[in-house]
C-alpha positions as CSV (number, residue, x, y, z in Angstrom):
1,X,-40.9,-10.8,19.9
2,X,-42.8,-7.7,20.7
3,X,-39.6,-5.4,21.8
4,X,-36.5,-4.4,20.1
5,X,-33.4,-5.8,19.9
6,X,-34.7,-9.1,18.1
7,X,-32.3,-12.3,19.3
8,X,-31.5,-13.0,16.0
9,X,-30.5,-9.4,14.8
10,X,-28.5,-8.6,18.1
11,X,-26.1,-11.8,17.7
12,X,-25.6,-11.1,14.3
13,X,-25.4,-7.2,13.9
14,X,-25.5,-5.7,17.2
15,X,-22.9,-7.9,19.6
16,X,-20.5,-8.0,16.5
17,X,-20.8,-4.2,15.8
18,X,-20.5,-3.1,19.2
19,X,-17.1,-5.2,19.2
20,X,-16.1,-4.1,16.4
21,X,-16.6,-0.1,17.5
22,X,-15.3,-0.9,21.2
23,X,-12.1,-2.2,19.9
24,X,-11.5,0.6,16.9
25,X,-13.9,3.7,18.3
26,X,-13.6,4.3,21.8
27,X,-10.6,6.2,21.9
28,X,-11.8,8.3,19.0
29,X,-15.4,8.6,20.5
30,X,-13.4,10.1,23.9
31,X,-11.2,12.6,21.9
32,X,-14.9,13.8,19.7
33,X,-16.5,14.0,22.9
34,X,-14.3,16.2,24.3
35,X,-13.7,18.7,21.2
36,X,-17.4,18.7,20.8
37,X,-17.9,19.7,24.5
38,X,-15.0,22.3,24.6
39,X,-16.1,24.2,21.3
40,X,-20.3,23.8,22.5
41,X,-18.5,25.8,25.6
42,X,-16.7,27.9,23.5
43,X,-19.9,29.1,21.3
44,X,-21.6,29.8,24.7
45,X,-24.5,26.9,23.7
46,X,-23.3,25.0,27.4
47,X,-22.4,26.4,30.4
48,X,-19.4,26.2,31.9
49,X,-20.4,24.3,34.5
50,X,-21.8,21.8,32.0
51,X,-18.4,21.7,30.1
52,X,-17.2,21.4,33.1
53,X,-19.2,18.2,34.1
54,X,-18.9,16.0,31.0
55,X,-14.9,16.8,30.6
56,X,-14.8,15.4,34.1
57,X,-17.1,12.2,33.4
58,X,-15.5,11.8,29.8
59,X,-12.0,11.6,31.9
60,X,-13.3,9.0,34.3
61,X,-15.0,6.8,31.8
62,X,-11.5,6.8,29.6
63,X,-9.6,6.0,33.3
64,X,-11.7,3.2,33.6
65,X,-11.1,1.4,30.1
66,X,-13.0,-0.5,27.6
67,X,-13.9,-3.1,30.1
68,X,-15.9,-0.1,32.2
69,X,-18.1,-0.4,28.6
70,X,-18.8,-3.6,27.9
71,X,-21.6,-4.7,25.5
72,X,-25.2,-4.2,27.1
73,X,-28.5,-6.0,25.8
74,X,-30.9,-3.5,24.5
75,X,-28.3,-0.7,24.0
76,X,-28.0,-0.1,20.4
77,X,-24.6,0.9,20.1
78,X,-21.2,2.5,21.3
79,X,-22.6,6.1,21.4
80,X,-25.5,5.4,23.0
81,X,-23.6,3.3,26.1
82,X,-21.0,6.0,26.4
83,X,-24.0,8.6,26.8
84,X,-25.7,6.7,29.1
85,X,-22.5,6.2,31.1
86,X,-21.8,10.0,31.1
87,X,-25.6,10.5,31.8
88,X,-25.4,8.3,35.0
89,X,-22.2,10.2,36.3
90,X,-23.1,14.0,35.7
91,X,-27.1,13.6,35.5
92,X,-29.9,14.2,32.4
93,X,-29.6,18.1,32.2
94,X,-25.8,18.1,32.5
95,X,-25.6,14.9,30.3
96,X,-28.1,15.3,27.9
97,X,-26.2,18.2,26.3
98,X,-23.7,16.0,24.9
99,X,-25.5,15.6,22.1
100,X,-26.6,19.1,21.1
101,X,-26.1,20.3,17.7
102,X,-24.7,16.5,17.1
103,X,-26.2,13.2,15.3
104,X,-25.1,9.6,15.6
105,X,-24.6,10.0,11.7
106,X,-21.6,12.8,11.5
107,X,-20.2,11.4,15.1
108,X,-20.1,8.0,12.7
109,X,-18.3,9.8,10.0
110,X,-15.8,11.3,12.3
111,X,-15.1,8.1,14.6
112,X,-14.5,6.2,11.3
113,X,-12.1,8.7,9.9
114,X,-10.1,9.3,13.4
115,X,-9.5,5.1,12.8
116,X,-8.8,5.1,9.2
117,X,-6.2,7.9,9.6
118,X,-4.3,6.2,11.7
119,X,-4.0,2.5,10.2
120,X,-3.2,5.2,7.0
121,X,-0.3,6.3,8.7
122,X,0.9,3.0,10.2
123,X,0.8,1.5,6.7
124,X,2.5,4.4,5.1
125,X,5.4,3.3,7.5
126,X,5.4,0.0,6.7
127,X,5.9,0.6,2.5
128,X,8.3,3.0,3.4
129,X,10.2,0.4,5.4
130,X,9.8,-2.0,2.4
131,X,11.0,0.3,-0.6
132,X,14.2,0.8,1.8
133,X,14.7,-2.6,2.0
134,X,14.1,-2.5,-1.4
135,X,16.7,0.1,-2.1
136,X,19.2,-1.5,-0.1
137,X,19.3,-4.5,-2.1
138,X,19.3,-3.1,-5.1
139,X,22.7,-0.8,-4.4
140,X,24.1,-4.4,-3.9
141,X,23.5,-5.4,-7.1
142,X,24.1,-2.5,-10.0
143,X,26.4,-5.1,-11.2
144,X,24.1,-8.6,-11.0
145,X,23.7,-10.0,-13.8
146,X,20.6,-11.3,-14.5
147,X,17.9,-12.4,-17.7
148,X,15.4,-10.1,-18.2
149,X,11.6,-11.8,-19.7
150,X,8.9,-10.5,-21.7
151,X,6.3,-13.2,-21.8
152,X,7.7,-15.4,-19.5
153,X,10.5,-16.0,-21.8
154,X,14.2,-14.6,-21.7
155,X,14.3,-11.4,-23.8
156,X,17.3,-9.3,-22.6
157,X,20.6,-9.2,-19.8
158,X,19.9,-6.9,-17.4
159,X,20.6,-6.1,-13.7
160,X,19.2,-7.4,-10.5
161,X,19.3,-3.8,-9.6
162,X,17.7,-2.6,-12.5
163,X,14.6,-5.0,-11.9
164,X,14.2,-3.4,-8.0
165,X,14.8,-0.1,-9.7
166,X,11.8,-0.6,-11.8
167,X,9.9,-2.5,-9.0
168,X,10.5,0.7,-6.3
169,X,9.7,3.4,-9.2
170,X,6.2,1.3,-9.2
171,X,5.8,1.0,-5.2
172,X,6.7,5.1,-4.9
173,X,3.4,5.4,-7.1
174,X,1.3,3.1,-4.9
175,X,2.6,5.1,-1.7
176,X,1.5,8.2,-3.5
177,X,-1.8,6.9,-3.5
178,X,-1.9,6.1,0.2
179,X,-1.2,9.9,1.0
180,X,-4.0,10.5,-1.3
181,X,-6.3,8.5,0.6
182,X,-5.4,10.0,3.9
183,X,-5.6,13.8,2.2
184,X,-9.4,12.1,1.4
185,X,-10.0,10.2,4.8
186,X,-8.5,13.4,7.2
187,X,-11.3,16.0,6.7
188,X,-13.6,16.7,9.1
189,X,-17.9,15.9,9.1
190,X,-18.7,17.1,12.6
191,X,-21.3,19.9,12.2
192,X,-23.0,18.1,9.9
193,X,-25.4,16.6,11.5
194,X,-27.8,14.5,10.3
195,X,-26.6,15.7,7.1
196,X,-28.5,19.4,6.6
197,X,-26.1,20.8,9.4
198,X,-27.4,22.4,12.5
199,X,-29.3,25.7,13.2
200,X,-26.5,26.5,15.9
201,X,-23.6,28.7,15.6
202,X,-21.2,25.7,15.9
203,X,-17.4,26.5,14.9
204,X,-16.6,23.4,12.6
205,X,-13.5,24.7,11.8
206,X,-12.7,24.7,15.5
207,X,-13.6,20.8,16.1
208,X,-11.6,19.8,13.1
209,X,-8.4,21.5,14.5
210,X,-8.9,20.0,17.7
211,X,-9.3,16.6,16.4
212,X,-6.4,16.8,14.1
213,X,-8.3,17.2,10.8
214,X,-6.7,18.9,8.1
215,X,-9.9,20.5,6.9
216,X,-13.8,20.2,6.9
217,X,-15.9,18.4,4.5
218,X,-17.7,21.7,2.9
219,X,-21.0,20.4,1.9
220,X,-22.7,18.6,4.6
221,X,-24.8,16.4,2.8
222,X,-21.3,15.1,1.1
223,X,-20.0,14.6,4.9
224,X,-22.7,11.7,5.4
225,X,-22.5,9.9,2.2
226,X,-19.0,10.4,1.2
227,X,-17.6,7.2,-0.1
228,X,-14.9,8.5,-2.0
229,X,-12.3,8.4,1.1
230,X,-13.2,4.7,1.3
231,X,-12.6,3.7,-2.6
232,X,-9.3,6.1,-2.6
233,X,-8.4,3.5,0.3
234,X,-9.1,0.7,-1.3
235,X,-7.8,2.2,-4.6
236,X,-4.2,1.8,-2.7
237,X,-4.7,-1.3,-1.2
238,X,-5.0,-2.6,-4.7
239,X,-2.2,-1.0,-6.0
240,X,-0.1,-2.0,-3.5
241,X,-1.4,-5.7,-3.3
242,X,-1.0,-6.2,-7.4
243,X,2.2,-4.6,-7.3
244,X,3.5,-7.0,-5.1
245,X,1.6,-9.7,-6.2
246,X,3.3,-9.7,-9.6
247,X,6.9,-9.0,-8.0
248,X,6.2,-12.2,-5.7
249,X,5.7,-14.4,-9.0
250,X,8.7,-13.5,-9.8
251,X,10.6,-14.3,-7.2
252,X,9.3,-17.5,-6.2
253,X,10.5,-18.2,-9.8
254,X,13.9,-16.8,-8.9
255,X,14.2,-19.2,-6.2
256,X,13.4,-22.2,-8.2
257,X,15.8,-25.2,-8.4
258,X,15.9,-24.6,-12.0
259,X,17.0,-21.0,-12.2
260,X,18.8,-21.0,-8.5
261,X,19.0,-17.5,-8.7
262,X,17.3,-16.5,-5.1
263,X,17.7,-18.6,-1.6
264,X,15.5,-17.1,1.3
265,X,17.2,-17.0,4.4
266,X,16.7,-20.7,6.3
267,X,14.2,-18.7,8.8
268,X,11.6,-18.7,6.0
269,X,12.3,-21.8,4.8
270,X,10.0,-25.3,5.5
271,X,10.4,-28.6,5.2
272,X,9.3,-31.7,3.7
273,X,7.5,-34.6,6.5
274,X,8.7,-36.9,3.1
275,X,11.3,-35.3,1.1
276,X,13.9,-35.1,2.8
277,X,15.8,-32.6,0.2
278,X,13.1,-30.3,0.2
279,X,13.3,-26.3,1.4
280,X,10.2,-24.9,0.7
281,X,10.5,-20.6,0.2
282,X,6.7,-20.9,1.7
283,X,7.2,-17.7,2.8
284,X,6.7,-16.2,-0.1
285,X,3.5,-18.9,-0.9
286,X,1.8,-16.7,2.6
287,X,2.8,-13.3,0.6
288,X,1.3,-14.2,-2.5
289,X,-2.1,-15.2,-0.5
290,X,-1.8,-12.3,1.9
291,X,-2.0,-9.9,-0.8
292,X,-4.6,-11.8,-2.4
293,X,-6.7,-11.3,0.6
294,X,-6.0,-7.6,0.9
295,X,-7.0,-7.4,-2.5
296,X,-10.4,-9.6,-2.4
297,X,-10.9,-7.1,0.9
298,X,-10.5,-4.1,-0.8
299,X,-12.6,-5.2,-3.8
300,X,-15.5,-5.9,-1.2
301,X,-15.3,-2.5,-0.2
302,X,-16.0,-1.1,-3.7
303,X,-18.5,-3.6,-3.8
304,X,-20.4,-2.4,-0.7
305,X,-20.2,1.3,-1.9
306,X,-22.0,0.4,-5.3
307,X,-25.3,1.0,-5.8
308,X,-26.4,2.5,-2.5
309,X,-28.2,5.8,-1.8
310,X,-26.4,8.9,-1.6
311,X,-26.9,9.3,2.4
312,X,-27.2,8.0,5.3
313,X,-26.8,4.3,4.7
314,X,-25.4,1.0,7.0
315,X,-23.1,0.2,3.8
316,X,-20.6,2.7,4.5
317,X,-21.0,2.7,8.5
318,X,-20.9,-0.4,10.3
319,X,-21.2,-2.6,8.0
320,X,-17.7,-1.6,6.0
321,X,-15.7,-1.7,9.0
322,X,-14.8,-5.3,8.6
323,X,-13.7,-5.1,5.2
324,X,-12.0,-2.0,5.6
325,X,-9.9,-2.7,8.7
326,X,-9.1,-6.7,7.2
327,X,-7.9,-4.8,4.2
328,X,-5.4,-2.7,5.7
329,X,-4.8,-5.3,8.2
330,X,-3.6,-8.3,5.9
331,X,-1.6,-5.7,4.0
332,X,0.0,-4.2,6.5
333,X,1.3,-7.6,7.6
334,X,2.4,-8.4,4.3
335,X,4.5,-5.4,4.0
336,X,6.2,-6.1,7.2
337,X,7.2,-9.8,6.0
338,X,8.2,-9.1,2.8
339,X,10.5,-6.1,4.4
340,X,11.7,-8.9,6.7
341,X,12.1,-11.5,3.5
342,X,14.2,-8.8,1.5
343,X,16.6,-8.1,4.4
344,X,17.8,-11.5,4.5
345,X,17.3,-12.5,0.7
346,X,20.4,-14.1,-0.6
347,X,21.4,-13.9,-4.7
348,X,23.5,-16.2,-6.3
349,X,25.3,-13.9,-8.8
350,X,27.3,-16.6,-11.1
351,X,24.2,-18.3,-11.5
352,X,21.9,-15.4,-12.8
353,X,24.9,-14.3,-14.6
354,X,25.5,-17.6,-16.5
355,X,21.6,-17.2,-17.4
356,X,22.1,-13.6,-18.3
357,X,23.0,-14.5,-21.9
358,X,21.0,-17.3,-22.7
359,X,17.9,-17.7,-24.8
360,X,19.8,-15.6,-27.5
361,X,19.4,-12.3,-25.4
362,X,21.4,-10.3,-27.0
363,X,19.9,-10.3,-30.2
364,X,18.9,-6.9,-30.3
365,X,22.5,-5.6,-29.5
366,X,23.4,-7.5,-32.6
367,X,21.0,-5.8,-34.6
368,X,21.7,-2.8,-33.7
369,X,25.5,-3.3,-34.0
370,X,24.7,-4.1,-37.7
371,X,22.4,-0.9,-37.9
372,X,25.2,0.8,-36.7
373,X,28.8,-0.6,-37.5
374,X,27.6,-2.9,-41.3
375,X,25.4,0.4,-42.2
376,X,22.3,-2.1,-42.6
377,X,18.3,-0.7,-42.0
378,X,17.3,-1.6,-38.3
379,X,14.3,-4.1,-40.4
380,X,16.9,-5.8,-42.4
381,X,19.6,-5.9,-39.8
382,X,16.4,-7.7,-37.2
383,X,15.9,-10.4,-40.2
384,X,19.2,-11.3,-40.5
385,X,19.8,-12.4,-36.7
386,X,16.2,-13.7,-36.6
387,X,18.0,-16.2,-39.4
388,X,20.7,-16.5,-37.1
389,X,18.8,-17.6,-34.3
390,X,16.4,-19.6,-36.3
391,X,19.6,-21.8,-37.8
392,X,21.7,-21.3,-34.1
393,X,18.2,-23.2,-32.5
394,X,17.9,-26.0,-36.0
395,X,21.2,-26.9,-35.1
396,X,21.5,-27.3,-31.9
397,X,24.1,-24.2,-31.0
398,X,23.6,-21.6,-28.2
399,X,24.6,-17.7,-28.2
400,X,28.2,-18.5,-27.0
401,X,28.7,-20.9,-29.9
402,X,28.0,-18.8,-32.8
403,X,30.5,-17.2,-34.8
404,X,31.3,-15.1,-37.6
405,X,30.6,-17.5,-40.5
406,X,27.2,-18.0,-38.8
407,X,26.0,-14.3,-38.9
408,X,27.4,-14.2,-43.1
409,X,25.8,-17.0,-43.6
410,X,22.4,-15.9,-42.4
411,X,23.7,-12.8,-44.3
412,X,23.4,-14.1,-47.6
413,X,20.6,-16.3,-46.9
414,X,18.6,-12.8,-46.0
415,X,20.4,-10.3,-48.6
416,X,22.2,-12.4,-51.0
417,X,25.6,-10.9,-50.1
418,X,27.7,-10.8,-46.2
419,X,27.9,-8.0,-44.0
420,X,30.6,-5.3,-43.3
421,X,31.2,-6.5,-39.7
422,X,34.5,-8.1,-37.8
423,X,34.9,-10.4,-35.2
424,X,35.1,-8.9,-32.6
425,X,32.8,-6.7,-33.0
426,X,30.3,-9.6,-33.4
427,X,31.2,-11.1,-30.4
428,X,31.4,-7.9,-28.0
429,X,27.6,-7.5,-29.2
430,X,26.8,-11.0,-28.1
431,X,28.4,-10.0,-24.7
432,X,25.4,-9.4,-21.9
433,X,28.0,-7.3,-20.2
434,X,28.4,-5.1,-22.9
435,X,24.5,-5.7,-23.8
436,X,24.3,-3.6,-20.3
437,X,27.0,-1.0,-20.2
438,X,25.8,0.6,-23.3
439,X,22.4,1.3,-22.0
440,X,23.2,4.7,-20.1
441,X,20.6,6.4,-20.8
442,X,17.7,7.7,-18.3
443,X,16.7,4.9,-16.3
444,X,18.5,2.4,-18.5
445,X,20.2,-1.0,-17.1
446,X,23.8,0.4,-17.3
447,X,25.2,0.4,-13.7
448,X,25.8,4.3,-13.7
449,X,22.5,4.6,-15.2
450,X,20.6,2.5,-12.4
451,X,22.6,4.3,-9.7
452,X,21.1,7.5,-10.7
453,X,17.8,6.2,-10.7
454,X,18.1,4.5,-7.4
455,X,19.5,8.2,-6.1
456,X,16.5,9.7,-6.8
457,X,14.2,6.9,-5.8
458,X,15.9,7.7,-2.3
459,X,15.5,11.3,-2.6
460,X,11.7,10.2,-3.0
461,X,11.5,8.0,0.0
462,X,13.4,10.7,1.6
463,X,10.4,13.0,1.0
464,X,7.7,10.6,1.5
465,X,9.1,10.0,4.8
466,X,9.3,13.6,5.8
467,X,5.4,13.7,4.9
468,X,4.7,11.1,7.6
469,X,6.5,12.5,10.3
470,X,4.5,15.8,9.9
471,X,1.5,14.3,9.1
472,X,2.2,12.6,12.6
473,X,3.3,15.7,14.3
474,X,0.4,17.5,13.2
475,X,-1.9,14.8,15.2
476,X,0.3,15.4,18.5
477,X,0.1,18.8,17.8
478,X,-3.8,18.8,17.8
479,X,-3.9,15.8,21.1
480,X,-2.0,18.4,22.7
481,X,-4.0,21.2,21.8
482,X,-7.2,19.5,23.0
483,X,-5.8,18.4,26.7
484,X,-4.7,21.8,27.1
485,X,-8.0,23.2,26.3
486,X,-9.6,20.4,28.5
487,X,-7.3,21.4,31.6
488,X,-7.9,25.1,31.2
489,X,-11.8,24.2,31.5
490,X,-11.4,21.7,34.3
């Protein structure tokens, strides 16, 4: 093999990359085209008869869709079969201008971040859609009953919608870190170049607001190397993908035969081909693997950005579009069925309420009624219903069966003398209802409490959602500034 491509390296990099860019780049590559044409006009560096020219064979080629551009042995790339395409319509002198004051390596950059910004947006969309869901079941349930665990193991009554509550607080940070990423991923690196910029007086500033950028990248060797837009991507993804990862083990547990306390909707459901008694919540089994594959994605991109030069560099071009675009892909997807899974989740309140006091939760409210009502220090008052519990579980007695004598017996085992406490007050702090309405404070599992909290969550959403519809009307605003300027030059 004397002549490039070898066999070998064209089915295995070029064929595969060229797909890759045809399916995610050409639309972008049109729009850069353009912008780059319009503001090489602009700066007087074309004529405009040239402009002229490649606007009209830039419209024809996008007229004639990605089949029109089909993979060609020997051409290295997407840019290179776009430019011969214009080159062929308009001619060498007309055509071979495209390029001026351009490389293939901040046309890359650019073409990478038009695509990123988008998939951004459309998963933005999608976690909004999910913490509404979100939000709507939780309204439903200020007053579920439920057991709260630390460790795995029952620790205190709270509230269905105090769980959500703390499980949307948590996905309003990981969406936060998605508009970070796109605030990272929408600046501009055409004008750079190679990466040393050009000699010519080309307006960056102009190409980025005709392409929808919300700003340049300032230092042009930065514009070719940058990685950081990629990690800040994949920073989210992670988020997002643990975040839901842990919230999936716990509802798979939920909707156990043992705890009963979940039932998907029959649509998510599968059978058993031998058990005939069996509904499956498999849905939830795809979730926790989706998310496991965002995040194994995600990870491979922070991989593939270690230990590489600071430049110019296959690791961060071609090479991460895979990664990047299965990331956001199997993310995306996972967002829209758990949206789908939470819109048609059922609860079973007497069951998660009959739990809600088990396993002795209300211990603490016990102590601290003695802290408070018997006048005991909060260590002394935690001893003596550790006793309690420690005898309660010896002798075979749960929560609901203990009384009185129980707690002054434990008393005097722990301080040689009972306690200053009646009965009713001892069994209105063994209550998981009362456990609950007396936690009103900021973000606290009382009802009022978790209704606050969800009212500002919304506000949040609220906002978050007015972000991406001007984050969106910004792009149509720039689409439509660019055809305008193409028609005035046509």
């Amino acid at each position: 093999m004397t002549h490039f491509p070898h066999p070998v390296y064209e089915r295995t990099v070029l064929r595969p990359g060229y797909g890759d860019a045809q399916r995610c780049w050409l639309e972008p590559m049109w729009a850069c085209h353009q912008a780059h044409t319009l503001v090489l006009a602009e700066q007087g560096l074309i004529s405009p008869e040239n402009a002229r020219a490649l606007l009209q064979a830039i419209q024809a080629l996008q007229a004639a869709g990605p089949q029109a551009l089909d993979y060609r042995p020997g051409i290295e790339d997407l840019f290179f079969r776009t430019e011969a395409a214009i080159i062929e319509r308009v001619g060498p002198e007309l055509g071979g201008n495209l390029q001026l004051a351009r490389s293939r390596n901040d046309l890359g950059q650019a073409l990478a971040r038009l695509d990123f910004r988008d998939h951004l947006l459309d998963l933005y969309e999608a976690g909004a859609r999910l913490r509404a869901a979100l939000l709507a079941l939780a309204r439903q349930h200020l007053h579920t009953l439920m057991p709260g665990y630390t460790h795995t193991q029952p620790a205190q009554p709270t509230t269905l919608a105090h769980y959500l509550a703390g499980v949307l607080s948590t996905l309003g940070h990981d969406q936060s870190l998605l508009q970070l990423a796109y605030q990272r991923v929408n600046l501009s690196p055409l004008g750079a170049a190679a990466f040393t910029g050009t000699g010519l007086p080309l307006d960056r500033e102009r190409l980025a607001q005709l392409l929808g950028f919300d700003g340049i990248l300032a230092s042009t060797h930065h514009a070719i190397a940058a990685s950081d837009h990629l990690l800040a991507m994949a920073h989210g993804i992670q988020a997002w993908a643990v975040d839901l990862g842990r919230v999936t083990r716990d509802l798979l547990f939920l909707a156990t035969a043992e705890v009963g306390g979940l039932r998907l909707h029959p649509s998510f459901l599968q059978i058993s081909s031998i058990m005939p008694q069996k509904r499956n919540p498999v849905a939830l089994e795809h979730l926790r693997a989706r998310l496991s594959r965002a995040l194994g994605l995600a990870a491979t991109v922070v991989t593939q950005c270690h230990n590489i030069p600071y430049g110019d560099t296959q690791d961060i071009e071609d090479e991460i579009l895979p990664p990047v675009h299965g990331a956001l892909a199997a993310l995306e997807e996972s967002l829209a069925l758990y949206t789908a899974v939470l819109e048609t989740v059922e609860v079973d309140r007497e069951r998660l309420a009959q739990q809600a006091g088990g396993g002795f939760t209300t211990a603490t409210e016990l102590a601290d009624t003695l802290v408070h009502s018997a006048g005991l220090p909060f260590r002394a008052a935690h001893q003596v219903v550790a006793r309690l519990v420690h005898d309660a579980l010896a002798q075979g007695k749960q929560a609901q069966d203990l009384t009185l004598a129980d707690l002054q017996a434990a008393a005097r085992a722990v301080l040689g003398q009972e306690v200053a406490l009646d009965a009713a007050a001892f069994h209105q702090a063994l209550d998981p209802w009362h456990f609950v309405a007396v936690r009103r404070g900021p973000g606290g599992a009382a009802p009022e409490a978790t209704a606050r909290l969800l009212d500002a969550l919304a506000q949040e959403l609220e906002a978050d959602r007015g972000w991406l519809s001007q984050a969106r009307e910004r792009l149509e605003r720039s689409d439509t500034l660019r055809q305008e300027a193409v028609r005035s030059r046509l």
